[in-house]
N, C-alpha and C positions, 0 to 999 in steps of 0.2 A: 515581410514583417510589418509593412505600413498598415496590413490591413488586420490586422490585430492591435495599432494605436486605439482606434476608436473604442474598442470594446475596450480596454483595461483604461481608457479614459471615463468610458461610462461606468463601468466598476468604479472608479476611484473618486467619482462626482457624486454616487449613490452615499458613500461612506461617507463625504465631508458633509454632504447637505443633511444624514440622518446626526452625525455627533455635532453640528450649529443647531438642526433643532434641539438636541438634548441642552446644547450648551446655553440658549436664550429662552426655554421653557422659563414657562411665567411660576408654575408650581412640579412642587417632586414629583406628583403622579404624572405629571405629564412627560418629564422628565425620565423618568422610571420607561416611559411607554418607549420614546426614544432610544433608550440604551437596549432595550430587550431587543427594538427593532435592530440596531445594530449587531448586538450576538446573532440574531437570527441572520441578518446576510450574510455574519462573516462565514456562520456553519455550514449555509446552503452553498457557499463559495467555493470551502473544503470540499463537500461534497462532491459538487458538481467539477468540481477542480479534479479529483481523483479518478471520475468517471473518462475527465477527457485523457485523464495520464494511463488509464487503462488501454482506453480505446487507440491512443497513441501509438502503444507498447504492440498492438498487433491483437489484442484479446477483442477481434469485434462482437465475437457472440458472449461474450462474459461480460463485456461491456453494458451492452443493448438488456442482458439480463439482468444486471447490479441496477442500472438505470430503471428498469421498472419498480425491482423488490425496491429500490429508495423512494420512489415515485410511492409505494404503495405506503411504505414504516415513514416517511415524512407524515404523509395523509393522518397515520393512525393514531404513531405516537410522537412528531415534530422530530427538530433536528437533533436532539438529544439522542434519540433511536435509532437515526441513521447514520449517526457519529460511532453509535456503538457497534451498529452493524454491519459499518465498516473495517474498524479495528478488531473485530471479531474474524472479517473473510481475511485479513491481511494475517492474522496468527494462523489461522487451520492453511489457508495457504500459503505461507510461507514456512510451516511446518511439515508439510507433506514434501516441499521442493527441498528443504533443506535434509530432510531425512534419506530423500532419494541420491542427491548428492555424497550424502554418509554411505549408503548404501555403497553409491558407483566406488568411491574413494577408498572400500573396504573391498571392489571387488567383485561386486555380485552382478552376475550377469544380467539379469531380472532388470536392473535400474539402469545396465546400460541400452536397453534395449525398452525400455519407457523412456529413455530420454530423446531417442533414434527416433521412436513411431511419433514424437509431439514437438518437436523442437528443431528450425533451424540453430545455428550459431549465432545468429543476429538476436534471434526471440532468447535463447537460452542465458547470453550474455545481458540482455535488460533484464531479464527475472533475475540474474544470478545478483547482478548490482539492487536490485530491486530487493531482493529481500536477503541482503550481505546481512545486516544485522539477527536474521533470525537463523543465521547458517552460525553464527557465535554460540546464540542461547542454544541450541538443537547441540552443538558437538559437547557445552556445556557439561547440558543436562543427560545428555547420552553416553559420552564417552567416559568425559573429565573424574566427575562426581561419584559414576559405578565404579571408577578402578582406584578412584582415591580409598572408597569408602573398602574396596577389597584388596586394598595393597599391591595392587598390580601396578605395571610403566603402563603410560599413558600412549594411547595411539599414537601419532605422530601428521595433522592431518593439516595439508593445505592450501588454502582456496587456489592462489596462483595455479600450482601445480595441476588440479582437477579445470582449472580456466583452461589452462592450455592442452590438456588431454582431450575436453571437449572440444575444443579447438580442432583439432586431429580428426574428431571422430565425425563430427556435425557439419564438414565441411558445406 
């Protein structure tokens, strides 16, 4: 852990030296320049923050490949675009994992056996935490909403339960 002081001390000295320049700027533009500069690190932080929480999680080649496509949409269109096209791969893949889950949870062979070919226990339980929120909106929008809307009982469907099934199966 020592050896990650320094860097989030450097991180953290970047931040105070950019909002003291904003804060003793002699005029607003200058000022203005200051604070833009600061949104821009905090985004490219984000960024680069997610990349290493990617690479973390075990995703080295989705990693090394988000890191360039940001490397390129930083280049094009700034951090504004790479904010977006981050929260853009976090929905389609976290909609694809979550619906595969719906799938296993209902049953279908197909999803237990994509989840077999791509996933230890370890990798499957960080994507499962990783993207808990969009396994909410996906059963939502999927299950909740269609049987409300046709009068039918609601499936009955639960993370625990499908945690500990893959558990079983993913050993």
């Amino acid at each position: 852990m020592k050896e990650y002081r320094s860097l989030v001390l450097t991180i953290v000295a970047i931040f105070i030296v950019t909002l003291l320049g904003a804060y003793f700027s002699p005029s607003f533009t200058t000022q203005k320049t200051y604070l833009e500069l600061f949104m821009a690190f905090g985004g490219l932080l984000f960024i680069f923050s997610l990349v290493i929480i990617f690479l973390s999680l075990g995703f080295q080649t989705f990693s090394l490949y988000m890191a360039i496509v940001l490397a390129v949409v930083v280049a094009l269109f700034g951090v504004l675009g790479a904010v977006i096209l981050v929260t853009v791969t976090y929905i389609v893949w976290g909609s694809v994992f979550a619906m595969e889950i719906l799938l296993f949870d209902a049953g279908a062979l197909s999803a237990k056996e994509w989840f077999e070919a791509r996933y230890t226990f370890k990798t499957f339980k960080q994507e499962f935490y990783l993207f808990y929120p969009m396994l909410g909106f996906v059963y939502i929008l999927l299950e909740v909403l269609p049987n409300i809307m046709k009068r039918e009982s609601v499936i009955n469907f639960s993370p625990s339960r499908v945690l500990k099934e893959m558990e079983e199966i993913l050993k």
